[in-house]
C-alpha positions in Angstrom: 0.0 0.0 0.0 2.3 2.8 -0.2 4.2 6.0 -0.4 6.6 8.8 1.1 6.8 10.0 4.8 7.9 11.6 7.8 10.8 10.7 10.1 9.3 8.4 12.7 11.1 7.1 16.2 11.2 3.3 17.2 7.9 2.8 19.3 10.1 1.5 21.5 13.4 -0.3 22.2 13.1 -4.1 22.9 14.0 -4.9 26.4 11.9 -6.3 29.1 10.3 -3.3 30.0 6.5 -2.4 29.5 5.7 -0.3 26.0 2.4 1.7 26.9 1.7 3.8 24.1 0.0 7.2 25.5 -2.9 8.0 23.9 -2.9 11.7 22.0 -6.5 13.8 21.4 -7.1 15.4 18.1 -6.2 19.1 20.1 -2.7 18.1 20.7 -1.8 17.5 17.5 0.7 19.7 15.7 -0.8 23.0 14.1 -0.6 22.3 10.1 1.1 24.5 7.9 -1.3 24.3 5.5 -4.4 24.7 7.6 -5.2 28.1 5.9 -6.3 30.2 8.6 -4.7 31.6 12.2 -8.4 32.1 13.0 -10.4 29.4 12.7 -13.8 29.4 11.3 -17.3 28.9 13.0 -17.9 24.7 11.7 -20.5 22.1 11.2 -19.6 19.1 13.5 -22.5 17.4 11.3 -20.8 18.6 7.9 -19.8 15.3 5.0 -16.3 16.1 4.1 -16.1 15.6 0.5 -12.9 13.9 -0.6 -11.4 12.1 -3.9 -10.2 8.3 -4.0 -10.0 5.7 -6.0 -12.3 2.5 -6.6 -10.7 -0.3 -3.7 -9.6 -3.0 -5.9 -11.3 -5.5 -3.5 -14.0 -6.0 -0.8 -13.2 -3.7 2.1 -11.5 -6.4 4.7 -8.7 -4.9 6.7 -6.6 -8.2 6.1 -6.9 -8.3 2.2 -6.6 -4.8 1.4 -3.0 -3.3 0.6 -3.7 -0.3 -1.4 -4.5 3.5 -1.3 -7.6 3.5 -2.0 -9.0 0.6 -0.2 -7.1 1.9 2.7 -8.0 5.2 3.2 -11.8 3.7 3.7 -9.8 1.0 5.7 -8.1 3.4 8.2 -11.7 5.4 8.5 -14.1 2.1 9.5 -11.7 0.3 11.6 -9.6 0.6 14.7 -6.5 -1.2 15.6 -4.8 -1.3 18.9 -2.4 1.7 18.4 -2.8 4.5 15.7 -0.5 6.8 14.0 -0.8 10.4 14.4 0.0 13.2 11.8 3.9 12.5 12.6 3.9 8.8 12.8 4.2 8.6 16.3 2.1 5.3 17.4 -0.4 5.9 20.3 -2.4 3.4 22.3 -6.4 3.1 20.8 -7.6 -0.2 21.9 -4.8 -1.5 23.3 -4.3 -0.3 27.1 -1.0 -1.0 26.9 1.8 -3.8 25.1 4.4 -4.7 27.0 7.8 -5.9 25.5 8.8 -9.0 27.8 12.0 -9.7 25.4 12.6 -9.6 21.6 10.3 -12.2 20.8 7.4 -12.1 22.9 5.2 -9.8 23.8 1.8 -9.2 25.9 -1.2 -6.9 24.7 -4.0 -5.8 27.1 -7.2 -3.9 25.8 -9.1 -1.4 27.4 -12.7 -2.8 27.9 -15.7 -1.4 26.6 -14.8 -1.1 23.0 -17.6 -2.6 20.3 -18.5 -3.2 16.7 -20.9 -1.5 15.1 -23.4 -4.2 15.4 -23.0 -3.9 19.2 -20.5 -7.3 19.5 -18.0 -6.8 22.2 -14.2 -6.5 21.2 -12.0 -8.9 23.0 -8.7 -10.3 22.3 -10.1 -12.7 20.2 -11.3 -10.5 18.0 -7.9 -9.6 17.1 -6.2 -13.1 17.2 -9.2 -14.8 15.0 -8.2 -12.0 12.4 -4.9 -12.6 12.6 -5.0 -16.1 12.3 -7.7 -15.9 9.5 -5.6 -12.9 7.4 -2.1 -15.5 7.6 -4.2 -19.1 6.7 -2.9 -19.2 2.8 -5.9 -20.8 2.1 -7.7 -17.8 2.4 -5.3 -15.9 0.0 -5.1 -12.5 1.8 -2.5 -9.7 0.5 -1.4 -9.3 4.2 -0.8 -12.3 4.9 3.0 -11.6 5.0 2.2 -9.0 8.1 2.1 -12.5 10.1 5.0 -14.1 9.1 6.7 -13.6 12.2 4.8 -15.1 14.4 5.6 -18.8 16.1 3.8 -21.4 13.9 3.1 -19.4 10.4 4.0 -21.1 7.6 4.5 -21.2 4.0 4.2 -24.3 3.0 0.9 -25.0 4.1 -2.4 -23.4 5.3 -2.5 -23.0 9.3 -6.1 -22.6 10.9 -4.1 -21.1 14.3 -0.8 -20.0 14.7 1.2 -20.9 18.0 2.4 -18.1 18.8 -1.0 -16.8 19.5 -2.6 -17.1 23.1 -5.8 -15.6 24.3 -5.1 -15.4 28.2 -8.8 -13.8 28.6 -11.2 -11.6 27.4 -8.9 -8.8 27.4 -5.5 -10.2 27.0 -3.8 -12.4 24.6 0.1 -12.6 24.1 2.5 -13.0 20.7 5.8 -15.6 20.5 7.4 -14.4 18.0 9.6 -17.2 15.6 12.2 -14.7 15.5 13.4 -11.4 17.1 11.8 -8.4 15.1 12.9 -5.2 16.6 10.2 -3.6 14.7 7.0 -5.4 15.4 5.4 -3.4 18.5 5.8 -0.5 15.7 3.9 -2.8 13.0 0.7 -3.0 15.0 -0.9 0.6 13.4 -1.3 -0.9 10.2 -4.6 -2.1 9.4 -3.7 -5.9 8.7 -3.8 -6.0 12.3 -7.0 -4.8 12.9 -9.5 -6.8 14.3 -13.2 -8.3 13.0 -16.7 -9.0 14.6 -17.7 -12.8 14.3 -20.1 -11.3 11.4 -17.2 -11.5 9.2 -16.7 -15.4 9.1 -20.4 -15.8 8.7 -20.4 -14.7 5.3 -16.9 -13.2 4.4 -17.8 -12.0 0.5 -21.4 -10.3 1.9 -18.9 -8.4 4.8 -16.5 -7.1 2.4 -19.6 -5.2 0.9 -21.2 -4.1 3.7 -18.2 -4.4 6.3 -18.9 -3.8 10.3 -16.7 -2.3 11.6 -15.4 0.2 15.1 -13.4 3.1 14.0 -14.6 6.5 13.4 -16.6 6.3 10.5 -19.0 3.4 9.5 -20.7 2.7 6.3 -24.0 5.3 5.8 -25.9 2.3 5.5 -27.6 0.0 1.9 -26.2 1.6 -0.6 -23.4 3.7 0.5 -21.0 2.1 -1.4 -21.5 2.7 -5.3 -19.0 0.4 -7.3 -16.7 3.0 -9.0 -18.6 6.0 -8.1 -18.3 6.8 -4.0 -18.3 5.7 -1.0 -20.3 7.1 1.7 -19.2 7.1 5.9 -21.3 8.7 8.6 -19.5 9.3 12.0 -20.0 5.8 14.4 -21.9 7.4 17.3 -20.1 4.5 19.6 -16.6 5.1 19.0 -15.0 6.8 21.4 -11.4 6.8 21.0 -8.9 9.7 20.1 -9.5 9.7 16.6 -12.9 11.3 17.3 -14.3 12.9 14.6 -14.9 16.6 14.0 -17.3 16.4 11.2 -20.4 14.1 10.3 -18.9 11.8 7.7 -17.1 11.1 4.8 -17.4 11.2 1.1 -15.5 9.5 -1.2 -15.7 10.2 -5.0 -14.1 7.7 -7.6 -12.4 10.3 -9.9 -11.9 9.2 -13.1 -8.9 11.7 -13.5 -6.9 13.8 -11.0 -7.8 16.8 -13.2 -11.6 16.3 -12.9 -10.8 15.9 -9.0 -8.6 19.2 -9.1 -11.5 21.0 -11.4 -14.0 20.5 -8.6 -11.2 21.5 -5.9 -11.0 25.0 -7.5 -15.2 25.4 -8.0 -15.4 24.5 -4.6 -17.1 21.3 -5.5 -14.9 18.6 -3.7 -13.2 19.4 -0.2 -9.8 18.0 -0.2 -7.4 16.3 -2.5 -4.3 14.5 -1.9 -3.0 14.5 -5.4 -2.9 17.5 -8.1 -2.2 16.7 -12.0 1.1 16.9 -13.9 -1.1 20.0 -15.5 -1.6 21.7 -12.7 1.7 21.5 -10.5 3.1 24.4 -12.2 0.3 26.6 -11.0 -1.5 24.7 -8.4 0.3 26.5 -4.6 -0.5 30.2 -6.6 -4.2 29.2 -7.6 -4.8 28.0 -4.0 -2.4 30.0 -1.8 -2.5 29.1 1.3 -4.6 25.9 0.5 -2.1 24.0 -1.1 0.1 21.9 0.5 3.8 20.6 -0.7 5.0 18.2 1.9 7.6 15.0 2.5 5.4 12.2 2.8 6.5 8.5 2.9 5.8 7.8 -1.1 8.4 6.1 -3.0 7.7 5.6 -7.0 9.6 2.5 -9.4 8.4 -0.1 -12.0 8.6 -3.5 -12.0 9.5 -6.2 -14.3 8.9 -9.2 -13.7 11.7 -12.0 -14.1 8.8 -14.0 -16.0 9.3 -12.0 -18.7 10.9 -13.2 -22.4 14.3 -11.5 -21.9 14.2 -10.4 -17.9 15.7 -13.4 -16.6 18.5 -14.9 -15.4 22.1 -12.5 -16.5 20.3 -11.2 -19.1 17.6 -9.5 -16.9 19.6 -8.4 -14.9 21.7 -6.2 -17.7 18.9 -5.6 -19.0 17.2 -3.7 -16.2 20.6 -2.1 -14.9 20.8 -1.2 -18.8 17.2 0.9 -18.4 17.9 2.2 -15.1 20.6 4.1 -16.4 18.5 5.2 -19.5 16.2 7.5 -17.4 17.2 10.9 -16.9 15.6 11.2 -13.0 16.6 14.2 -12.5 15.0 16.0 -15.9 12.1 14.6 -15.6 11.0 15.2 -11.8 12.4 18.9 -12.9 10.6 19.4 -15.9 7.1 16.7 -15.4 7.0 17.3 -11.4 8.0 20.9 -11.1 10.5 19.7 -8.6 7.5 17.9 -6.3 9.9 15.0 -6.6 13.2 13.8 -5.5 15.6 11.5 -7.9 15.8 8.4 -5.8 19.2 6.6 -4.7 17.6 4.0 -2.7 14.3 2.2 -2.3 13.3 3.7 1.1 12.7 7.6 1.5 14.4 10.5 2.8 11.9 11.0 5.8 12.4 7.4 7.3 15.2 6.8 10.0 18.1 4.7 8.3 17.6 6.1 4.7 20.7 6.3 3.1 22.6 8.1 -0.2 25.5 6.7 -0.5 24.7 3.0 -1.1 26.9 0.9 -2.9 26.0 0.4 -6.4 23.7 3.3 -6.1 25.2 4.9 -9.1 23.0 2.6 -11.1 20.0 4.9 -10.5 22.1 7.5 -11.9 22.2 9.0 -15.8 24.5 7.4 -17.8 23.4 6.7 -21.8 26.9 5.4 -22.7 26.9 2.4 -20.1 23.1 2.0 -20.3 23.7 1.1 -24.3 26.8 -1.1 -23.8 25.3 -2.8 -21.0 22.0 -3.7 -23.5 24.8 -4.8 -25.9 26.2 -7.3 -23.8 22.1 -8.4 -23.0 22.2 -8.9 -26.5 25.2 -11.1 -26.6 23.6 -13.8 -24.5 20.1 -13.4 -26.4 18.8 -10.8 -29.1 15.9 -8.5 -27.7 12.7 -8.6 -29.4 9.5 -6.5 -29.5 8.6 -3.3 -27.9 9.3 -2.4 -24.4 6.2 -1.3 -22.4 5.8 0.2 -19.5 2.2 -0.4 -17.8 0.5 2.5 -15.6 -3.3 3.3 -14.9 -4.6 6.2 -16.8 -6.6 7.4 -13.5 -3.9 8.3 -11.7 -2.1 11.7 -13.6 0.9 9.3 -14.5 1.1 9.4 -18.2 3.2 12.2 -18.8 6.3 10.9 -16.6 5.4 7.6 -18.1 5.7 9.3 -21.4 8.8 11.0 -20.8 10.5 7.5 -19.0 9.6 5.6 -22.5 11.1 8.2 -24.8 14.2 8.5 -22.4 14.8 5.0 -22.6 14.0 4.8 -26.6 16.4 7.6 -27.1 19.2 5.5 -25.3 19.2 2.1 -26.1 17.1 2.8 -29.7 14.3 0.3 -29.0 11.1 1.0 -29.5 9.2 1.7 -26.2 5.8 2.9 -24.7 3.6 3.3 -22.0 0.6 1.0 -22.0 -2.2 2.9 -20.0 -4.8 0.5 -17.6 -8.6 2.5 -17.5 -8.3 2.1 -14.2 -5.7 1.5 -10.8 -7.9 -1.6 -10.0 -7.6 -3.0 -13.2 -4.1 -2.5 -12.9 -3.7 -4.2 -9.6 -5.9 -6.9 -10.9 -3.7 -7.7 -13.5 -0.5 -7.5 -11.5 -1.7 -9.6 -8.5 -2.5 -12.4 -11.0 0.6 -12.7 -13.0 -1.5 -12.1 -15.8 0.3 -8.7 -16.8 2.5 -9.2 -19.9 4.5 -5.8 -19.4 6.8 -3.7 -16.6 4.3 -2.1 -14.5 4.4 1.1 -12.4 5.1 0.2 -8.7 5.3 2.5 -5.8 5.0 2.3 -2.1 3.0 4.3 0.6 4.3 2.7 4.0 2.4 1.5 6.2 4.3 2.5 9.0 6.8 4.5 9.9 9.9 2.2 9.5 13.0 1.1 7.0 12.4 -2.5 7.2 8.3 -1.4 5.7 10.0 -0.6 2.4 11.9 -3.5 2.4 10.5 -6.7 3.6 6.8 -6.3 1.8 8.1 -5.7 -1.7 10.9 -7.7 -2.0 11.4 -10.9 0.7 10.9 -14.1 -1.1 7.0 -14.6 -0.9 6.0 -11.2 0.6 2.1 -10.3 -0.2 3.3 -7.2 -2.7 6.4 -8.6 -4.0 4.5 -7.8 -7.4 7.7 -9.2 -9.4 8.1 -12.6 -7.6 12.0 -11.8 -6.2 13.9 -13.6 -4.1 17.3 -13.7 -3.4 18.6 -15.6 -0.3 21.5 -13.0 0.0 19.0 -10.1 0.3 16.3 -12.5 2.7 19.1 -13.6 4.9 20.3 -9.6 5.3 16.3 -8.8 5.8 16.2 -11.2 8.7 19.4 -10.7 10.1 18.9 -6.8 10.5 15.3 -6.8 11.9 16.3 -9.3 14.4 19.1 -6.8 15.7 17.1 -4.9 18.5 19.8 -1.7 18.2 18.6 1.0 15.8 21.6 2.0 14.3 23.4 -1.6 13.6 19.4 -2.6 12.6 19.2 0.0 9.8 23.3 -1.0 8.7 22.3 -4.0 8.1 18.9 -3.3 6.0 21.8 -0.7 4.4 23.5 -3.9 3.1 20.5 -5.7 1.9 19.4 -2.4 -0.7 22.9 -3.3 -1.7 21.7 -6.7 -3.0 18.8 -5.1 -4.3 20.7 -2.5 -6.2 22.1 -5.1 -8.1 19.5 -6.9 -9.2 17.0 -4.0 -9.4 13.6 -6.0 -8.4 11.9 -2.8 -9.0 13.9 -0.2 -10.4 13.9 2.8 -8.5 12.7 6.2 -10.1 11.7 9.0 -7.3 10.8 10.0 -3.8 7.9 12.0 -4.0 5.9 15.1 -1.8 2.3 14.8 -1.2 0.5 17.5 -3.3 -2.4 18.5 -2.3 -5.1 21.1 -1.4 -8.2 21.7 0.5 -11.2 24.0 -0.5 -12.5 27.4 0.7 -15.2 25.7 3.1 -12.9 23.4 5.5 -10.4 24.2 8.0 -7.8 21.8 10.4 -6.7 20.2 7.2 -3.1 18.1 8.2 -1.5 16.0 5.7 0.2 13.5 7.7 3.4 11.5 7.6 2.4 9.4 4.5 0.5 11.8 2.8 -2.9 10.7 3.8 -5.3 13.6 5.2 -6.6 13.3 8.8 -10.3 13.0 7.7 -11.5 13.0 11.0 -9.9 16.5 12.3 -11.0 18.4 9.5 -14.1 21.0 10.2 -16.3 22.5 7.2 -16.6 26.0 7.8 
């Protein structure tokens, strides 16, 4: 699911010591720089806050959902046991408190009272039933891999109940870990980890529809959800946790292009965006003053090729891609298409994320360089000829076309191939394509992160078997460097090691890196308290229509 961020501290360092994670109300949060006003404006608590997004590309269950547009509807239904707040700092929301017994092992208590929208009690197993259901590979869940490192998940075959699992009561349940992960107390934000009412195993396709769940928003009721269209959330009167909303719901519209999105933003039509056109980024921060926003956000941007490919295996793949890395001149094009919005990238993590690094070894091959780019194709061409047209896949509804565009002709220009982007109607469709090994092409890739660590950008795209390792990698160099470094509960030496394992990566370019990117943005004349937050999402919930 993901994107540029924010840099984010450890939730906490693993010794045998109890991690409570303090809870934080909507008024402590930091002011926004872009909340367009010193004096805010008389508001509607009962106001919709009209916002773009994108069509989920499946049914709305926390476990199976790893993209932007599912999870934004995600993050607004459902509550985990910590949150993270416009900074990435993780705070307690269900849980009362998780306490770090050693490097492997860990104990979670809830606070009681807590509920589902159809009045059923939350209790630890409403978490460890999830959990257990998300990680069974029989039920073929993207997040799946969130679960990986808990005692008794496996690969090889489907588990009903992992081990390491133990409901000690109604409130309690504790996690035994099959391997230190210096990380994992952090991991607990994201929404694979949130939990689900006994509705959902009842009828799992009908839930994914209709879904029930306890966060901030709910579903508005039959209806709401319009395939391709909208979405529609009303506040949930019951929850009462820090994310409380300031407004009376949530509107979603399914934009078939970020200009139509940005046309409404300046008529006053649509309330906040978190994306403005290549068309518009030129002009956008004068036409909205102080209503635009130009932020680091936790957004990286590649394309993948996937080593099934004619051509993009074995040696020859791998000159192959380090041949079109170096065909792409980064830096003209994020000048020139982006305005400057974006960064040339020189790793596969982001600038805002503790441990990022630019000066990698064998980072040079995200660099500029048409004279090794075309002898390195030549010496592809020694072990087999290339054939056909090179193609470069990307969904039409998502303003990338013109850096597509310009990546294609950069790469035709240096190698003398013929090349081209090959546009998708739609980001589902995409996906669709891409999850299934169906897509014939390199497809554009990029990563939002789910929370605020190095390891994030790492272990979910590219471990052997992780749930969006869209190009099928693995390496055991790079998985044994992965394991090695998130098992090291020091910070520094943790993130030296993940270091050495982009190395790997850098050589044989799973994804080839292309940009760090901002979160561009604005907000309309009727709204105020709009904060972007660490990976570019807007805090729905604080923001108050005037």
């Amino acid at each position: 699911m993901k994107i540029n961020k924010k840099i984010l501290g450890g939730v906490a360092a693993l010794s045998a010591a109890s991690l409570v994670l303090a809870g934080c109300s909507s008024e402590e949060e930091p002011e926004s720089t872009a909340s367009g006003s010193d004096t805010p404006a008389e508001s509607s608590s009962d106001a919709i806050i009209l916002a773009n997004g994108s069509e989920p590309q499946n049914p709305l269950v926390p476990g199976n959902t790893n993209e932007t547009g599912g999870g934004k509807i995600i993050d607004s239904i459902f509550a985990g046991l910590v949150y993270y707040d416009g900074e990435g700092a993780a705070h307690n929301e269900i849980a009362a408190d998780i306490v770090v017994e050693d490097p492997q092992n860990l104990t979670v208590t809830l606070q009681d009272g807590w509920a589902f929208t159809d009045g059923e009690a939350i209790t630890a197993n409403s978490f460890v039933d999830a959990w257990n259901y998300t990680a069974n590979l029989d039920n073929a869940f993207y997040n799946s891999y969130f679960f990986e490192d808990i005692e008794g998940f496996s690969w090889d075959e489907p588990v009903e109940a992992m081990s390491g699992l133990t409901v000690v009561d109604d409130l309690t349940f504790t996690i035994a870990l099959n391997k230190p992960a210096a990380d994992f107390a952090q991991r607990l934000g994201y929404s694979a980890f949130y939990p689900l009412p006994t509705a959902f195993y009842d009828d799992p396709e009908a839930f994914g529809e209709n879904p029930i769940g306890n966060g901030p928003y709910m579903l508005a009721g039959e209806g709401a959800w319009q395939h391709d269209v909208q979405i529609e959330l009303v506040t949930n009167p019951d929850y009462a946790g820090p994310r409380a909303p300031q407004n009376g719901g949530l509107t979603f519209t399914f934009y078939a292009t970020q200009d139509a999105a940005y046309a409404d933003l300046l008529a006053n039509n649509v309330d906040v965006i978190d994306g403005i056109p290549d068309s518009a980024l030129a002009v956008y921060q004068d036409e909205l003053g102080d209503r635009a926003v130009n932020q680091a956000a936790a957004i990286f941007q590649s394309f993948t090729i996937p080593e099934r490919l004619e051509h993009f295996s074995g040696e020859e793949g791998q000159l192959r891609r380090q041949a079109l890395s170096l065909s792409i001149n980064r830096q003209e094009i994020t000048d020139v298409i982006f305005e400057g919005t974006r960064t040339p990238a020189s790793d596969f993590t982001s600038p805002v994320v503790d441990g990022w690094s630019d000066s990698l070894e064998g980072a040079d091959v995200l660099g500029y360089d048409p004279e090794r780019a075309a002898e390195l194709w030549a010496e592809a061409d020694a072990i087999n000829p290339w054939t056909g047209t090179f193609q470069l896949a990307y969904n039409a509804d998502g303003g990338h076309q013109a850096w597509v565009d310009a990546t294609v002709n950069s790469i035709r220009n240096t190698l003398s191939i013929e090349a081209e982007g090959y546009p998708y109607a739609t980001f589902a469709e995409l996906r669709e394509d891409v999850s299934t090994d169906v897509i014939e092409s390199a497809f554009r890739t990029g990563w939002q992160a789910d929370y605020p660590g190095l390891y994030n950008f790492l272990g979910p795209l590219y471990a052997t078997n992780a749930g969006s390792n869209d190009g099928d990698y693995s390496s055991a160099d790079f998985d044994a460097l992965l394991e090695e470094g998130i098992s090291n509960g020091d910070a520094a030496a943790r993130n030296e090691l993940l270091q050495e394992a982009q190395e790997v990566l850098l050589q044989d370019l799973p994804a080839i890196p292309l940009w760090y990117s901002n979160v561009n943005g604005g907000f309309s004349e009727n709204v105020s308290n709009v904060v972007f937050d660490w990976h570019s999402v807007p805090l729905y919930y604080e923001i108050t229509k005037n």
